[in-house]
C-alpha positions as CSV (number, residue, x, y, z in Angstrom):
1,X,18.8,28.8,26.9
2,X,18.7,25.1,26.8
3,X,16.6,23.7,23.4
4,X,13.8,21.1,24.7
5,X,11.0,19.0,22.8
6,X,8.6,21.7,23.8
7,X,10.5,24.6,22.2
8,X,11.4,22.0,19.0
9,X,7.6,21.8,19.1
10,X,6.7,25.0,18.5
11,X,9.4,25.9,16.0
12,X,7.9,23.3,14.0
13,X,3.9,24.3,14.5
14,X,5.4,27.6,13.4
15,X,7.1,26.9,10.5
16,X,4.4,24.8,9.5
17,X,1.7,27.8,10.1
18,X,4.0,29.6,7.7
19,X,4.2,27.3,4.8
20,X,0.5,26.5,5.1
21,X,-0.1,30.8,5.1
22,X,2.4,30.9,2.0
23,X,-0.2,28.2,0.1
24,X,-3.4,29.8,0.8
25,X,-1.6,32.5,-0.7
26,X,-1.0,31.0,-3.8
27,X,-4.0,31.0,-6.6
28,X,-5.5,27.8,-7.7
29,X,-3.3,26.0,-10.9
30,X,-4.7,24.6,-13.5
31,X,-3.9,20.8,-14.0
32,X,-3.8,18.6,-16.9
33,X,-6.5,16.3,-17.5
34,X,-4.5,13.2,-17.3
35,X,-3.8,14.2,-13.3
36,X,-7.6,14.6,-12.8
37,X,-9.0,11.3,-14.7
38,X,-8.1,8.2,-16.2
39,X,-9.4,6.4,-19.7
40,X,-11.5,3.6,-19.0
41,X,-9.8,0.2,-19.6
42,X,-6.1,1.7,-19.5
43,X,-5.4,0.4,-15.9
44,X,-2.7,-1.8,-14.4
45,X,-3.8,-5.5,-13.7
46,X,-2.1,-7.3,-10.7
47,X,-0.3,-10.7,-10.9
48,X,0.4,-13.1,-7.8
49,X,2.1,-16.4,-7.7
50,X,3.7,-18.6,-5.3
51,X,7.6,-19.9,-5.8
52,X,10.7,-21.3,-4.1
53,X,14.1,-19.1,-3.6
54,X,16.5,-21.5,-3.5
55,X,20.5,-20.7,-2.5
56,X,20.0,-19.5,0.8
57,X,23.0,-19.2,3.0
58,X,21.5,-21.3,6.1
59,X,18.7,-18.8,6.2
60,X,15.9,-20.6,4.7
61,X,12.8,-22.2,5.9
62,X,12.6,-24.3,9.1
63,X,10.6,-27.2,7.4
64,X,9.1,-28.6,10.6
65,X,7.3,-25.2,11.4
66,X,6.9,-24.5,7.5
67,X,5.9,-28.1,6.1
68,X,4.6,-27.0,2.9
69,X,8.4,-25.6,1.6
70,X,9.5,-29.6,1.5
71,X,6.0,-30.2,0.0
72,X,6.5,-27.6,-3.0
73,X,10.0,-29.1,-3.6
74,X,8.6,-32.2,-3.4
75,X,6.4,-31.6,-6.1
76,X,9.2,-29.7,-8.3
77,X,11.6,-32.3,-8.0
78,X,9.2,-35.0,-8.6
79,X,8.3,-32.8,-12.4
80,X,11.8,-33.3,-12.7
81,X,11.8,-36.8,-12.9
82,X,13.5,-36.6,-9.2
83,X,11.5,-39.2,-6.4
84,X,11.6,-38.6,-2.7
85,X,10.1,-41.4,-0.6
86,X,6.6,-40.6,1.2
87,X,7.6,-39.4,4.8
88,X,11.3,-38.3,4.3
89,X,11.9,-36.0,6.4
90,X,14.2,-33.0,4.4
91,X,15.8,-30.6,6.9
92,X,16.2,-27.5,4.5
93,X,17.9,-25.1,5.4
94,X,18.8,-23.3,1.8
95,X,15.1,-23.3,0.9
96,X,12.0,-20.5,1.1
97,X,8.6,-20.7,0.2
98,X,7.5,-16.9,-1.4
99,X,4.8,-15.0,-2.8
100,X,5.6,-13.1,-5.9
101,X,3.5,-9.7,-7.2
102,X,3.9,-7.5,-10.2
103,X,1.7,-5.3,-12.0
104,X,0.8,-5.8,-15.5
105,X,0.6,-2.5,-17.0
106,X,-1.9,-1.4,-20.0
107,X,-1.0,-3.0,-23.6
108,X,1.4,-5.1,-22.4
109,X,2.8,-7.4,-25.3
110,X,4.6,-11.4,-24.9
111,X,8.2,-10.8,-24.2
112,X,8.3,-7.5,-22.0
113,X,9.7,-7.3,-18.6
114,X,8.2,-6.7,-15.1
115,X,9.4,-5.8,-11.9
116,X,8.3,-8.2,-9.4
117,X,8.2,-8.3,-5.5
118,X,9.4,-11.5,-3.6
119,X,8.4,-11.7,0.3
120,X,8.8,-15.0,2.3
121,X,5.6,-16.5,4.0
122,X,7.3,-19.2,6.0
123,X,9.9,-18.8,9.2
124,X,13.1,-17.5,7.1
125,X,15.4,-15.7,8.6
126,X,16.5,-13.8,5.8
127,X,16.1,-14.1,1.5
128,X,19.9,-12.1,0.9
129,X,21.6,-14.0,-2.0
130,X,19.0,-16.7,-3.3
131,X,17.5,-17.5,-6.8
132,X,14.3,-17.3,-7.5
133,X,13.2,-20.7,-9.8
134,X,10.7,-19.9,-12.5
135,X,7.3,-19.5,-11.2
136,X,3.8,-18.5,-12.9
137,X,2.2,-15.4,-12.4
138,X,-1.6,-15.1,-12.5
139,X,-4.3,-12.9,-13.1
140,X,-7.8,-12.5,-11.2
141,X,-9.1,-14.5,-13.4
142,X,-6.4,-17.5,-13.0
143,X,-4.9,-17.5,-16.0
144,X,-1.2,-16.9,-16.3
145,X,0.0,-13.4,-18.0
146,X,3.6,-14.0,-16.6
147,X,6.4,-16.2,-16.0
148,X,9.2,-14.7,-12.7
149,X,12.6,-15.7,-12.2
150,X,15.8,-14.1,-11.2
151,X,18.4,-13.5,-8.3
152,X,16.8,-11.7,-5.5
153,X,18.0,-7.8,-4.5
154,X,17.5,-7.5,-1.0
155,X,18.4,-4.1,0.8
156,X,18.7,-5.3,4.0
157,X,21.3,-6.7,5.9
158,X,21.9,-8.4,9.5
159,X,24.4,-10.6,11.8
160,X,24.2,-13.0,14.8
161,X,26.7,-13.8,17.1
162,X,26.4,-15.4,20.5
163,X,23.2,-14.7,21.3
164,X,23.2,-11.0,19.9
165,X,22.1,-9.8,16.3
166,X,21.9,-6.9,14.3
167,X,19.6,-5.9,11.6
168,X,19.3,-3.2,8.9
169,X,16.0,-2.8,7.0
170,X,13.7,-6.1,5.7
171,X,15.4,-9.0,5.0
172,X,12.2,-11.4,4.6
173,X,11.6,-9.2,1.0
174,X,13.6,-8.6,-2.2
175,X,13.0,-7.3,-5.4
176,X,13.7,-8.6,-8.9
177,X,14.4,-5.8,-11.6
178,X,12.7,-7.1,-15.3
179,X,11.9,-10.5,-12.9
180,X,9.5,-11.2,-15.1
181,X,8.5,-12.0,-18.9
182,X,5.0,-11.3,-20.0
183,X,3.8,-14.3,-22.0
184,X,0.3,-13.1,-22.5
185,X,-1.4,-9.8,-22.7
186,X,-4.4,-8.7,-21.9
187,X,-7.1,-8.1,-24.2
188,X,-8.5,-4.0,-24.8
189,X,-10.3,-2.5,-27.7
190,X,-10.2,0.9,-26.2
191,X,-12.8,2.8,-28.1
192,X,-12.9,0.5,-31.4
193,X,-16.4,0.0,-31.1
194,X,-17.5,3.0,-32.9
195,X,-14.8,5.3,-31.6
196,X,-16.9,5.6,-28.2
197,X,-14.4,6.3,-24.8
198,X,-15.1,6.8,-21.2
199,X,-12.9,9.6,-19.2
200,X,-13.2,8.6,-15.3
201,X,-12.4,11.3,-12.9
202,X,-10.2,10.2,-10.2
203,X,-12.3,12.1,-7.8
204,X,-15.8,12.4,-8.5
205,X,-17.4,15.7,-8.4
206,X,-20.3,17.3,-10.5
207,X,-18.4,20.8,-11.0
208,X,-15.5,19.4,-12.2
209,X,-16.9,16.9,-14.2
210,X,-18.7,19.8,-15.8
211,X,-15.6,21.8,-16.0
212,X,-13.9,19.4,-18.2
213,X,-16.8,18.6,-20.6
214,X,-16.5,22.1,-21.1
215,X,-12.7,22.8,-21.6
216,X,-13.2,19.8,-24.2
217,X,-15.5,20.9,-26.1
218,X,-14.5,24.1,-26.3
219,X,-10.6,22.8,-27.1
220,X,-12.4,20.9,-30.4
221,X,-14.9,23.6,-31.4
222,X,-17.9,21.0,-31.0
223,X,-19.6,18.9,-28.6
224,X,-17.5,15.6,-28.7
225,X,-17.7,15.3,-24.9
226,X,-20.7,14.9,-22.1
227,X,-20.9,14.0,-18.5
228,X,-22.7,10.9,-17.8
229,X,-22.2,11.3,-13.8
230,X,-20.2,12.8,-11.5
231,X,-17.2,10.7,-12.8
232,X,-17.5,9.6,-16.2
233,X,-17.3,11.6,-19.2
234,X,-18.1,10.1,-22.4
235,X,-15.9,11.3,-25.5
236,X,-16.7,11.1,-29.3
237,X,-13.2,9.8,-30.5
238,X,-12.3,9.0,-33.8
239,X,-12.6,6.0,-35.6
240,X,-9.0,5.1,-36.9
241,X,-6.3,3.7,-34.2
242,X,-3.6,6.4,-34.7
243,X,-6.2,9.2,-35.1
244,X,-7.7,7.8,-31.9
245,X,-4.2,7.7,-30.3
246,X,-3.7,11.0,-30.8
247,X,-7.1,12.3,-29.7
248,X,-6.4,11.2,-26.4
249,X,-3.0,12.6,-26.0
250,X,-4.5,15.8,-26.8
251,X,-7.6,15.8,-24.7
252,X,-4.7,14.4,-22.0
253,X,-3.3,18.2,-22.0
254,X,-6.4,20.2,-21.8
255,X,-5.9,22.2,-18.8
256,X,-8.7,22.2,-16.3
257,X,-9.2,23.9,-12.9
258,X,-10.9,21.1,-10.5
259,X,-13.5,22.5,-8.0
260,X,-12.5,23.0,-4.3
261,X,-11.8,20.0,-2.7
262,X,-14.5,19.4,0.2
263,X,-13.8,20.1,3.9
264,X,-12.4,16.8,5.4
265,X,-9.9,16.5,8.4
266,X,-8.1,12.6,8.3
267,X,-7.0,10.9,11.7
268,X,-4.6,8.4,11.3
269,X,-5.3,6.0,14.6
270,X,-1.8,3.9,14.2
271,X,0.6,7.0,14.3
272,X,-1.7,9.8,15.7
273,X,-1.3,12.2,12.7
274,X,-3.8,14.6,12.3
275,X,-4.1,16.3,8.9
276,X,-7.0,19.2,7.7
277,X,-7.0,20.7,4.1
278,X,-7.6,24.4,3.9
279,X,-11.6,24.3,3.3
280,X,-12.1,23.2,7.1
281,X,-13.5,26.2,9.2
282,X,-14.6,26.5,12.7
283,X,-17.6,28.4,14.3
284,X,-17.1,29.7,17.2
285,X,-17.4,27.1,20.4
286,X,-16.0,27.4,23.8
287,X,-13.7,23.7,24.6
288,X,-12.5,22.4,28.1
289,X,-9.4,20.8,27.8
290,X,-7.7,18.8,30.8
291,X,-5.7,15.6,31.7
292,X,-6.5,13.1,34.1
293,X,-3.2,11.3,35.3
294,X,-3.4,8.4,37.4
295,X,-0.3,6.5,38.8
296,X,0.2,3.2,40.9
297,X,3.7,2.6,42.5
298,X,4.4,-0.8,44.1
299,X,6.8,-1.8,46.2
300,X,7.6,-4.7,47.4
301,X,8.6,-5.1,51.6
302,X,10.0,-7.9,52.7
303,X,8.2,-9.3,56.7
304,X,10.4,-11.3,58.5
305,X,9.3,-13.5,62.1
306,X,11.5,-12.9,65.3
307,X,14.4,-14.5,66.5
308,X,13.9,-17.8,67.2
309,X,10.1,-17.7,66.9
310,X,7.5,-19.4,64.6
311,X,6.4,-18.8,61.1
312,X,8.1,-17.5,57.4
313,X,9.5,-14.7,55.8
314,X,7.1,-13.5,53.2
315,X,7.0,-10.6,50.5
316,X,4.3,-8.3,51.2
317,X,3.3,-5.7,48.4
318,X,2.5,-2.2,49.3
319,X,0.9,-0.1,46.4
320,X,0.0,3.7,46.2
321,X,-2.1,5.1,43.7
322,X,-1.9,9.0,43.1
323,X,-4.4,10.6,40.8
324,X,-3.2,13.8,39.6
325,X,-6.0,15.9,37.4
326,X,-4.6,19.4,35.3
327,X,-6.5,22.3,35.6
328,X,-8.8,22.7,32.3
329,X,-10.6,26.1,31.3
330,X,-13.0,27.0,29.0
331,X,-11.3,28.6,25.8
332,X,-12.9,30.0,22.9
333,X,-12.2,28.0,19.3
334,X,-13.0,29.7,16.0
335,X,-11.4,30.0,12.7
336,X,-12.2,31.2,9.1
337,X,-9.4,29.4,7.4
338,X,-6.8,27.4,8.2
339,X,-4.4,28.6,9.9
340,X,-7.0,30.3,11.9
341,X,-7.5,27.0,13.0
342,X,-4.4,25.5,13.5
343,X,-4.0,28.3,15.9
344,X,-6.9,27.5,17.5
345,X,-6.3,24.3,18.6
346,X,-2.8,24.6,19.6
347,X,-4.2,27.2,22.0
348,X,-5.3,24.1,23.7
349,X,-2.3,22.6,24.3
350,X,-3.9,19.5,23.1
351,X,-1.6,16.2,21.8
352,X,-2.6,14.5,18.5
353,X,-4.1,11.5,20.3
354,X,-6.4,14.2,22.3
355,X,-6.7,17.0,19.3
356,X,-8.8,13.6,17.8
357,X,-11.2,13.6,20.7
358,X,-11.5,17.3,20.8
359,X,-12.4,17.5,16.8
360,X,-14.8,14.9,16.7
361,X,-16.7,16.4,19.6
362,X,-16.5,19.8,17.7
363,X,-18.0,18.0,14.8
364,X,-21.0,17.0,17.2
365,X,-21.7,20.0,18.2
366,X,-21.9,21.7,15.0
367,X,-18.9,23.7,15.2
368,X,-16.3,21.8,12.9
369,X,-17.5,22.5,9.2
370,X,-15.5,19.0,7.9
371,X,-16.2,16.1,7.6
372,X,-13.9,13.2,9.8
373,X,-12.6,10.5,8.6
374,X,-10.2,7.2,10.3
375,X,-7.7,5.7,8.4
């Protein structure tokens, strides 16, 4: 028997039917606290600057499509003590203008190292082997927190030759491992204003807000916890630093078991996935399902006068259009859980880009208990 898509198809809706039965199966797991919220304050900050690489192998900047690379060397030469004369024209070919980004994480202190992220914004061809020269990295607020430079890692590669080229992975982006040297930090008094913190759930819900107030308080033996909403949690911490410290490692590892997550099905319009968590349910509904195929073939005839007689040969188009409609039945849809529905709806014989039309009509007709959402 010869393998095809459509039998790859269905081993793959299959196996995914079982591994989806084999988690419904499973009882919900409590999680740790520090999966399902956050302290207020301790958060990442992003940095952004703009910088040469310098080195390049021919494979820089085209200056006359990318005029403000010669302007930025300009400008660094010139704070080098280094004049060009107004209007020269510098054809660079070794030079890229980038943007550089990093994150700053929480209590980051003068001298420690960042990561950083260098992608071209001009024409070059390709950043593999360059330098980047020191450039400041700022915050939201413009100040600068860090200072980048480094030799570029790039993890692509490519060739040209005669007209044909070959290219593996991004070569307009490298990375810098410790690029970066924090020069300032960022100023938090986490809970030094009388010992007062803030636990932010990640996803807010009212039920597991409430179930972690409680698992809190009952973990300390008093009431050092209370919801203010359905995300934040205010906490009673202690006064000293290291006492605080380790208050919040422990409340950290209080297990908690979140609520249910609510019924949503997520379409992804770029690539066509469809994907449902187990909550979503159908009611029963009856769904027509067909294809309307419409074809146009043209060829082109060639009319050419008689022998010896007046007038031109001329190309003369002839063009058939075939419509070609699939036969489409009414079928009954209805699931209790999940895989219920899965089956459902591959009853259908329905493609991704369809199985989108299909749900949100379900969902306007009452029948799909979820709620849609477009990514």
């Amino acid at each position: 028997m010869t393998f095809t898509y459509r039998h790859a198809h269905r081993f793959v809706v299959k196996l995914a039917l079982l591994l989806l039965a084999s988690m419904l199966a499973l009882p919900v797991q409590a999680e740790r606290i520090r999966e399902l919220a956050n302290f207020a304050g301790v958060r990442d900050n992003v940095l952004v600057g703009y910088g040469l690489v310098v080195g390049l192998d021919g494979t820089g900047d085209q200056t006359m499509q990318a005029p403000f690379t010669g302007q930025s060397l300009s400008n660094m030469l010139s704070q080098l003590g280094i004049t060009v004369p107004p209007g020269t024209n510098m054809q660079l070919r070794n030079v890229a203008a980038v943007m550089i980004t990093a994150d700053l994480p929480p209590f980051s202190r003068p001298g420690q190292r960042l990561d950083i992220n260098v992608s071209s914004i001009g024409n070059a061809r390709s950043l593999r082997g360059g330098t980047l020269l020191m450039t400041p990295l700022k915050g939201a607020d413009g100040d600068t927190y860090a200072i980048a430079q480094g030799n570029l890692l790039v993890g692509g590669m490519g060739a040209a030759a005669g007209g044909a080229s070959v290219q593996v992975n991004q070569l307009a982006g490298g990375r810098i491992a410790g690029g970066a040297m924090v020069e300032r930090e960022v100023p938090l008094n986490l809970g030094a204003e009388a010992g007062l913190l803030e636990l932010e759930l990640k996803e807010a819900d009212f039920g597991t807000a409430q179930r972690v107030v409680n698992a809190i308080n009952s973990e300390f033996g008093r009431p050092v916890a209370a919801a203010r909403n359905s995300r934040v949690i205010a906490l009673d911490g202690p006064m000293n630093d290291n006492s605080r410290v380790n208050f919040m490692a422990q409340v950290e590892n209080i297990r908690v078991t979140p609520m249910d997550a609510p019924a949503k099905v997520v379409f992804n319009a770029r690539t066509g996935s469809v994907v449902m968590n187990s909550a979503v349910t159908l009611r029963r509904a009856a769904v027509a399902h067909g294809n309307l195929s419409i074809v146009i073939d043209t060829r082109f005839l060639v009319s050419q006068p008689p022998p010896f007689g007046d007038g031109d040969t001329v190309v003369v188009p002839d063009t058939e259009i075939e419509v070609q409609e699939q036969d489409a039945y009414l079928r009954v849809v209805e699931g209790a859980d999940l895989v219920d529905v899965v089956n459902a709806l591959n009853a259908l014989g329905a493609t991704p880009s369809d199985l989108m039309s299909i749900l949100e009509a379900l969902k306007a007709s009452g029948s799909l208990r979820a709620e849609l959402e477009i990514i």
